[in-house]
VMD Tcl script that draws the C-alpha trace (Angstrom):
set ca {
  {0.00 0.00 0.00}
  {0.93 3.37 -0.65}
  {1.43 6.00 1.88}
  {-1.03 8.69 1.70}
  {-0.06 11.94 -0.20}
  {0.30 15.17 1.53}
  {-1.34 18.14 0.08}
  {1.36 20.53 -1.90}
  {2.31 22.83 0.44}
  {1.49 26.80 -0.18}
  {3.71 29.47 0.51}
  {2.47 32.25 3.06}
  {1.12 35.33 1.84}
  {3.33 38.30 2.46}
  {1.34 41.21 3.28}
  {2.25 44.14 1.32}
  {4.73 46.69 2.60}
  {3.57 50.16 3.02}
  {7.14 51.64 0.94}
  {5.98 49.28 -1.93}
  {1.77 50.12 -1.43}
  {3.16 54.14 -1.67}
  {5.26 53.75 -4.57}
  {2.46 51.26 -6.68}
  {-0.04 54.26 -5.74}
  {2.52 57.75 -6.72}
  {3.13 55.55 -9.83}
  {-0.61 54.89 -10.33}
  {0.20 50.88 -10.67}
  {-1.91 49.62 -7.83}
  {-4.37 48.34 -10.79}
  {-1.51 46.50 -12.78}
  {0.19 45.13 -9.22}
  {-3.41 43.44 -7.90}
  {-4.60 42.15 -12.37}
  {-1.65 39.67 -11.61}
  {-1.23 36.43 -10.33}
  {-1.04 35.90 -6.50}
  {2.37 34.02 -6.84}
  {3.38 36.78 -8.71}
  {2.58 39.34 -6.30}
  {4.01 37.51 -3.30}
  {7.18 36.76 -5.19}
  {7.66 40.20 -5.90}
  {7.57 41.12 -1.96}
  {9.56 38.77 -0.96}
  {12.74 39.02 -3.55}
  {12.25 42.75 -2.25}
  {12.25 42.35 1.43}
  {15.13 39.87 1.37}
  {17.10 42.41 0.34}
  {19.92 43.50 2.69}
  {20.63 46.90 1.45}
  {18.53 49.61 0.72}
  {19.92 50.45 -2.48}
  {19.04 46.60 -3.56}
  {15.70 46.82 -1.80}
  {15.24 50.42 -4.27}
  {16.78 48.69 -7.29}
  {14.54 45.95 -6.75}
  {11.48 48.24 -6.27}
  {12.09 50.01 -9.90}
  {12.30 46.59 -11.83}
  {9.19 45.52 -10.00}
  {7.66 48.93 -11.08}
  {8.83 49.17 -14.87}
  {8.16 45.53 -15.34}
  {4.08 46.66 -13.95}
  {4.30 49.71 -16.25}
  {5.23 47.79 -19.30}
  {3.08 45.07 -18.45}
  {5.20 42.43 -20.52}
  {7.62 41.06 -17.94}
  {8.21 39.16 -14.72}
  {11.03 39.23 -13.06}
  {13.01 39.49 -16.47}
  {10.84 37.07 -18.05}
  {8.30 37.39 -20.80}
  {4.72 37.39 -19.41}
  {1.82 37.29 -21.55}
  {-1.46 37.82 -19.08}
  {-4.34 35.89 -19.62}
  {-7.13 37.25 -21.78}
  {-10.61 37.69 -20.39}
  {-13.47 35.84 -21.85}
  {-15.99 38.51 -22.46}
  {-13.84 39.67 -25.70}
}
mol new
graphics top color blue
foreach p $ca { graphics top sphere $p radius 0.5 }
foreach p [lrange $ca 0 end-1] q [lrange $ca 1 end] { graphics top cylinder $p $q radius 0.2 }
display resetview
């Protein structure tokens, strides 16, 4: 017999930090930030609160930001969102 599966395990939500909520709302992104993927958004918080330094944490920020504004990346990658199905 086989041992009984455990269920796949799900990362914690990060709750957003309020240096990231200002700069999504000065930048008038807060739309873009919350039309993507929940693993997106928590992977974005967490690559910038584990940085050390500030100036990584601010570098960080702005690639998070541009990548929102162009709305074609991910961390670097190409991202396509899904379309809706009332088109």
């Amino acid at each position: 017999m086989n041992p009984p599966r455990k269920p796949p395990q799900r990362r914690p939500r990060l709750p957003l930090p309020s240096f990231v909520r200002s700069a999504l709302l000065e930048r008038g992104l807060m739309q873009a930030y919350r039309s993507r993927p929940p693993y997106q958004r928590n992977d974005y918080i967490g690559w910038i609160a584990r940085a050390k330094q500030q100036a990584t944490k601010d570098k960080r920020l702005a690639q998070m930001l541009d990548e929102l504004a162009a709305g074609d990346k991910y961390m670097k990658m190409a991202y396509r969102p899904k379309r809706s199905r009332d088109r």
